[in-house]
C-alpha positions as CSV (number, residue, x, y, z in Angstrom):
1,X,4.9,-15.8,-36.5
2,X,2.5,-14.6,-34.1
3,X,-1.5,-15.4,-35.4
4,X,-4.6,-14.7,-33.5
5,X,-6.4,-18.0,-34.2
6,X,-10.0,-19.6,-32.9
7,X,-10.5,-23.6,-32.3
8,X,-14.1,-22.8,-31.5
9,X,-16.7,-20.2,-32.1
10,X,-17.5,-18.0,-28.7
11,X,-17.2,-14.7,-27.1
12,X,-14.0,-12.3,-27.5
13,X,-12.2,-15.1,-24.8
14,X,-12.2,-17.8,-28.1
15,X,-9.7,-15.2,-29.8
16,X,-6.1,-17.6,-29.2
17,X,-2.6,-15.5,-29.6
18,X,-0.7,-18.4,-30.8
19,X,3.0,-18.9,-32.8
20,X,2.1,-20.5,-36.2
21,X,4.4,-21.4,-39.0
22,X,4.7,-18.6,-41.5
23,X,3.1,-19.4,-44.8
24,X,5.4,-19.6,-48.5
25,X,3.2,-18.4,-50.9
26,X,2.4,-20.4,-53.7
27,X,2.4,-20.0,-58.0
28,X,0.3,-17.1,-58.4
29,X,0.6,-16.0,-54.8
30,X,2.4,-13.1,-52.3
31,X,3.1,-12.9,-48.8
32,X,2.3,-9.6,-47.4
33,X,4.7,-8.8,-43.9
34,X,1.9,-6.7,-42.3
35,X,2.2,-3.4,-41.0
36,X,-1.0,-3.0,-39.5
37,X,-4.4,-5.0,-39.7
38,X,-7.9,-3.9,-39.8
39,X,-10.7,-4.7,-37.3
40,X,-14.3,-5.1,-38.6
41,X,-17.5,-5.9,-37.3
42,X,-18.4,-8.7,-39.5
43,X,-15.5,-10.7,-37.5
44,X,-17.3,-10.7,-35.0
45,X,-19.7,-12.8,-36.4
46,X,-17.0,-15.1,-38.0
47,X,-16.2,-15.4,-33.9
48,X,-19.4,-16.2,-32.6
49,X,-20.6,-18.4,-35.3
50,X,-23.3,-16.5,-36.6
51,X,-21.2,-16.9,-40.2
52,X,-19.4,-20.2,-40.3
53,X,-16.3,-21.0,-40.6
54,X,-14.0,-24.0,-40.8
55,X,-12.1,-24.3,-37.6
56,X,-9.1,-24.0,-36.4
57,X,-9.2,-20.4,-38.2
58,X,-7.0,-17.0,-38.0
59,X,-9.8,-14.4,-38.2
60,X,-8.9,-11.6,-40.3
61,X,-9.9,-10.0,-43.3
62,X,-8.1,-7.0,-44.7
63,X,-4.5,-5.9,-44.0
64,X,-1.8,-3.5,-45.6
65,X,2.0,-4.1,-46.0
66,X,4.9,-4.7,-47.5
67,X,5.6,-7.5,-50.1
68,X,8.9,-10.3,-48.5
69,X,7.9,-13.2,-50.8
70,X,6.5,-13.9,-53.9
71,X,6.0,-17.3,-55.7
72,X,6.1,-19.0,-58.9
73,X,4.1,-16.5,-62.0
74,X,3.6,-13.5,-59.9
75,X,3.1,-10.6,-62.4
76,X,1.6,-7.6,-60.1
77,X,4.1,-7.4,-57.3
78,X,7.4,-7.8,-56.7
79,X,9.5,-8.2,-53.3
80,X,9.4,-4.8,-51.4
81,X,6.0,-3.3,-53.4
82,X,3.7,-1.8,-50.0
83,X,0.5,-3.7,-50.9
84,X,-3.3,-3.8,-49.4
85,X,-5.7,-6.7,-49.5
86,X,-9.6,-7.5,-48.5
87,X,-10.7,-11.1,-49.2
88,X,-12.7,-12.5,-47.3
89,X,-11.2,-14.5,-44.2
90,X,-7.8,-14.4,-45.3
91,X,-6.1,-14.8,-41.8
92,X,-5.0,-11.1,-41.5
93,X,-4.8,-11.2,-37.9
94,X,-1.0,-12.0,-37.8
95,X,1.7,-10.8,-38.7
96,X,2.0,-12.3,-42.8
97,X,-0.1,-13.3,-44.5
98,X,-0.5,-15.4,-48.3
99,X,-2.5,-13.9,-50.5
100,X,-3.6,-14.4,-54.4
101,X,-1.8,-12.0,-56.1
102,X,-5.3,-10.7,-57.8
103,X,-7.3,-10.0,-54.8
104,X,-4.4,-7.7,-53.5
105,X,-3.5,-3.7,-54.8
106,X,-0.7,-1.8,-54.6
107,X,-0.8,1.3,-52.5
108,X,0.9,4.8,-53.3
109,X,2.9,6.2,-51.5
110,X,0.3,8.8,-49.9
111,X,-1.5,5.8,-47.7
112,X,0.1,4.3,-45.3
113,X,-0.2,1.1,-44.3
114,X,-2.5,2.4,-40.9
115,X,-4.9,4.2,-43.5
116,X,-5.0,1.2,-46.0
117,X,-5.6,-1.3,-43.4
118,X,-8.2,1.1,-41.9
119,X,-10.5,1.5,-45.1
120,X,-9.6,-1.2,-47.7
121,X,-12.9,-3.2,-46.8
122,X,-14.9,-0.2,-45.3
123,X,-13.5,2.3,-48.0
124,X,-14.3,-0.4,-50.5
125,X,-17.8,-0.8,-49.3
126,X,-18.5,2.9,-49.6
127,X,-17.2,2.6,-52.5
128,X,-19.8,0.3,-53.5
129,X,-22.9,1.6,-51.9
130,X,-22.6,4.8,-53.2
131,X,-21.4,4.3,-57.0
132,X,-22.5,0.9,-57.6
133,X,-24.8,-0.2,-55.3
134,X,-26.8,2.5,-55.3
135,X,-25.6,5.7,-57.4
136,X,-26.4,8.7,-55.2
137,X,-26.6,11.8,-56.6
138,X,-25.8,15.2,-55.9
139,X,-29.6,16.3,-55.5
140,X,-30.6,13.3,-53.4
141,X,-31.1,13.0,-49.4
142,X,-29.5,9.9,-48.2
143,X,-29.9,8.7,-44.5
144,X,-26.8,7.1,-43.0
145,X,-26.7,4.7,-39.6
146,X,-24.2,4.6,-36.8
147,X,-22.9,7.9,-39.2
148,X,-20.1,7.8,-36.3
149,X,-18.6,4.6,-37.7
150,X,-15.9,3.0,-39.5
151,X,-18.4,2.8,-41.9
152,X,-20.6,5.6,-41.3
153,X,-18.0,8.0,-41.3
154,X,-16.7,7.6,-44.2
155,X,-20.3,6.8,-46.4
156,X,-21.0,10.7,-45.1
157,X,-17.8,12.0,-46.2
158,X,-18.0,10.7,-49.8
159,X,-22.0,11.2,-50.3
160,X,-21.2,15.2,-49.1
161,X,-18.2,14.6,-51.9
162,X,-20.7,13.4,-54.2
163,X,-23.2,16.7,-53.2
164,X,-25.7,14.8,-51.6
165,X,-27.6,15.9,-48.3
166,X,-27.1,13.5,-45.8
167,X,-29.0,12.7,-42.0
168,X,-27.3,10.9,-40.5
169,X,-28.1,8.9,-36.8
170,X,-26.0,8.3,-34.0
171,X,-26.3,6.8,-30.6
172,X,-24.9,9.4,-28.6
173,X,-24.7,13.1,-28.0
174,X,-20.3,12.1,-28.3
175,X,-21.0,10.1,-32.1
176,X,-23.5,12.8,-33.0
177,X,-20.8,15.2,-32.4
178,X,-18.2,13.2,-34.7
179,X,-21.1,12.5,-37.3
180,X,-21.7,15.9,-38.0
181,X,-17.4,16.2,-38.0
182,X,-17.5,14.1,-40.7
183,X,-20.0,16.2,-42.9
184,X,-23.4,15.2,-41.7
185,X,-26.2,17.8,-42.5
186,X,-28.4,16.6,-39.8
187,X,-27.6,14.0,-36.8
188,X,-30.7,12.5,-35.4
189,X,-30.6,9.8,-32.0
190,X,-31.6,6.3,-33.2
191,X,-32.6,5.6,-29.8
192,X,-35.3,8.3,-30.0
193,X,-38.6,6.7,-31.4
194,X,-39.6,9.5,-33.5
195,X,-36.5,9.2,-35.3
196,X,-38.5,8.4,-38.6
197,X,-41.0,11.3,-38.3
198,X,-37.7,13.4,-38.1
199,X,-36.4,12.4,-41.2
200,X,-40.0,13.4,-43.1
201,X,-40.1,16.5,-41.0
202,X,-36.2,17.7,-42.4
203,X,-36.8,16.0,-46.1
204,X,-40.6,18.2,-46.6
205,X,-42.3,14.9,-45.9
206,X,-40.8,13.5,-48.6
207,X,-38.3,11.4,-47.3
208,X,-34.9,10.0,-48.3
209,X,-34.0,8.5,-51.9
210,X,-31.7,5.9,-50.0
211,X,-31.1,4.5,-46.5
212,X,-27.6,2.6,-45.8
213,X,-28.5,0.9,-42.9
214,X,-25.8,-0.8,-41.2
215,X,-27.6,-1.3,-37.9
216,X,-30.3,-4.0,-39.0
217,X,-32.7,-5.5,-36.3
218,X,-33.3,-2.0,-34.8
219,X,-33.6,0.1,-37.0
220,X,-34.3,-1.6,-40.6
221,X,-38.1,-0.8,-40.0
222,X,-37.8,2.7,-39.1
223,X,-35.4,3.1,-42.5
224,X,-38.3,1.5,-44.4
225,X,-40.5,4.7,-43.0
226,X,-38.1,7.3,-44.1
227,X,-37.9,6.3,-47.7
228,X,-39.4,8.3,-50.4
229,X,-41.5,6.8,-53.0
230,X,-39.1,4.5,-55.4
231,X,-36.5,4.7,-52.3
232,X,-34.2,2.5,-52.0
233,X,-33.0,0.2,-48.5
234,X,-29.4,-0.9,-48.6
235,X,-29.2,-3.4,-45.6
236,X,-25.3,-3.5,-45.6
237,X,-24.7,-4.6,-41.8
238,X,-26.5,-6.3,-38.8
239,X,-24.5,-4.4,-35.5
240,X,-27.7,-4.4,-33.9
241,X,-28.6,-7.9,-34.6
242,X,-29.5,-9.4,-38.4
243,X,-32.6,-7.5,-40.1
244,X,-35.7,-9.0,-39.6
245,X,-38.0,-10.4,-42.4
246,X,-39.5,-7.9,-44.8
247,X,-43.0,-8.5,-46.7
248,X,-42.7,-7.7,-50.0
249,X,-46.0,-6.4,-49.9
250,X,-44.5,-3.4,-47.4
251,X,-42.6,-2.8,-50.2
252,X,-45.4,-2.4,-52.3
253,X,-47.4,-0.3,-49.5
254,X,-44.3,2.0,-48.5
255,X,-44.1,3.6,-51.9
256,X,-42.7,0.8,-54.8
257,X,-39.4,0.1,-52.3
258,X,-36.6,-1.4,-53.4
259,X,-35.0,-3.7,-50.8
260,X,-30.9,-4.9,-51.0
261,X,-29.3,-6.7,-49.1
262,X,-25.5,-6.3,-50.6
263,X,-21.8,-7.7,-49.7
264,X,-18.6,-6.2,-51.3
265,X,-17.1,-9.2,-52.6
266,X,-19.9,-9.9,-54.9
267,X,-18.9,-6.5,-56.2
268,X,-14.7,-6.9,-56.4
269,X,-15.2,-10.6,-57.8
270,X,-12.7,-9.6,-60.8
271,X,-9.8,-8.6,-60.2
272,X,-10.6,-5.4,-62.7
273,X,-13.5,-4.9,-60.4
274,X,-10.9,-4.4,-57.5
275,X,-8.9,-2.2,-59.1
276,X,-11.3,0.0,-60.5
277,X,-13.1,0.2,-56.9
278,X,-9.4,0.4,-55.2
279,X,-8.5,3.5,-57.9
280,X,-11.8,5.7,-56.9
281,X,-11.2,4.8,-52.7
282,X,-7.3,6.2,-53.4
283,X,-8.6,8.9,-55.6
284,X,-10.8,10.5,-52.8
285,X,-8.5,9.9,-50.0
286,X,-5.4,12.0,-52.3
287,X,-8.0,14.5,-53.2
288,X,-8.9,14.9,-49.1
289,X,-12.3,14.4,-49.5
290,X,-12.8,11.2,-47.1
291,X,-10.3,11.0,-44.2
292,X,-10.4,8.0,-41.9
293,X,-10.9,8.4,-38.8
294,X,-8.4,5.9,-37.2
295,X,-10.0,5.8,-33.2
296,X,-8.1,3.1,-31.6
297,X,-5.4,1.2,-32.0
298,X,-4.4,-2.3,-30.0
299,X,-1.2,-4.9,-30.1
300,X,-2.2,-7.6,-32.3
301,X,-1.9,-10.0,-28.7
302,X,-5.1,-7.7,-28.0
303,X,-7.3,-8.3,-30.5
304,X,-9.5,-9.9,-27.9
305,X,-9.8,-6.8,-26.1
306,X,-10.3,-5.0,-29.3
307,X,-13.3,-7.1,-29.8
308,X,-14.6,-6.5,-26.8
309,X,-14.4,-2.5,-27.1
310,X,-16.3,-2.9,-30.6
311,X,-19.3,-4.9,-29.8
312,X,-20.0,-2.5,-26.2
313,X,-19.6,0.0,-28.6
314,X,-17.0,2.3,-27.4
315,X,-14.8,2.2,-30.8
316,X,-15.4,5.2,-33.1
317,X,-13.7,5.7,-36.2
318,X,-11.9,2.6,-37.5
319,X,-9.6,0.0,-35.4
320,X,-6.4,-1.7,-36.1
321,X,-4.2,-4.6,-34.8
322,X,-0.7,-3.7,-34.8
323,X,2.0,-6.8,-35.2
């Protein structure tokens, strides 16, 4: 089968299309015959090194499908179930994949394998940062980063589900545009210095209840300045470089802060943790409240242009890999 595969850690040129063997799954284990493959940022730094891996390695983290193998004490799936999957690097940049049997769901019939493989680890982190991470509530102001995003789009379409007021920021007058598409109440420029004073100015002075900041180095400071008293800063994300250091005395100083620095798999650990985080993302997707934005597509033989597009920013919306 056809795998995208690195032998050594690098720029977008390290990503390899190669002809590997196609896995057999193992006792407990299914092999998912993909129908499309997400693209995330956080690959990028499984690329480039920044988080290590052991090489040679198929990059690839979440993926949707259909079901052509089982093995030995499979209980959850059966050939021909359509079935989705984040976990970790799992090689889903190919076109099958082996997966445990517990860290995948089955979809329904209403999400296609090109929506599944678009928000299975984005949907799930939203999932996460606004029910379990933090729990927004209807009354609160949250700001939201890169609010254009595979991420950002959809965190502002389920906190404006939730009731929530949400500013979000965006690096151009284009994003700003598709930011407020997705629900935003207010779309400020991150590139504008005075972006913090904005958020006080359009929250009374009082600031947010929650930052999801997904940007990191360049912003994570100015996040820190637009939290209310007791506010909480989710660092989720690192497009802009990893966060810097934070005293926790500027905790103390900014108004009792509570700092986070959260990933999804230490929140779908269990397999009931999956499921139940998996049955809210499909809930809200059936009930129309979030809708992906799908903004690119490329060939799976691509994915090094893919990666390319993503880190000169100028992907919007999610992008897949199509075997």
């Amino acid at each position: 089968m056809l795998a995208i595969q690195i032998d050594r850690t690098g720029g977008p040129e390290v990503l390899t299309p190669r002809q590997v063997p196609t896995p057999e799954p193992g006792p407990g284990q299914i092999r998912i015959r993909h129908g499309a493959v997400g693209l995330n940022y956080v690959e990028t730094y499984h690329r480039s090194g920044l988080y290590p891996l052991t090489l040679p390695k198929v990059l690839g983290q979440e993926a949707a499908g259909t079901v052509d193998a089982v093995g030995e004490d499979v209980t959850r799936f059966k050939v021909g179930d359509r079935a989705a999957y984040v976990a970790g690097s799992s090689g889903a940049y190919a076109e099958a994949a082996v997966i445990d049997e517990g860290r995948a769901v089955k979809l329904p019939d209403f999400v296609s394998d090109e929506t599944a493989a678009a928000v299975m680890l984005k949907g799930l982190t939203v999932e996460m940062l606004v029910h379990r991470c933090y729990a927004l509530k209807a009354d609160q102001a949250a700001l939201v980063h890169a609010a254009a995003g595979g991420v950002g789009g959809l965190l502002v379409q389920w906190a404006k589900a939730i009731g929530a007021t949400v500013i979000g920021t965006a690096g151009s007058p284009a994003k700003a545009d598709l930011a407020r598409g997705h629900g935003a109440d207010h779309v400020l420029d991150y590139g504008d210095a005075a972006w913090p004073d904005q958020v006080r100015a359009l929250t009374g002075g009082g600031g947010v209840q929650v930052a999801y900041d997904g940007v990191g180095k360049t912003t994570v400071e100015g996040s820190m300045k637009s939290l209310a008293k007791r506010g909480w800063l989710v660092v989720y994300g690192g497009a802009s470089g990893p966060a810097p250091a934070v005293d926790p005395l500027a905790l103390m100083r900014g108004g009792s802060l509570v700092l986070t620095r959260p990933t999804l798999f230490d929140y779908i650990a269990e397999t009931a943790e999956l499921d139940a985080a998996a049955e809210a993302l499909f809930a809200v997707l059936g009930s129309g409240a979030v809708k992906p934005l799908i903004g690119q597509r490329f060939a799976l033989k691509d994915a090094a242009a893919a990666h390319r597009a993503l880190e000169a920013r100028q992907t919007v919306g999610s992008t897949l890999l199509i075997p």
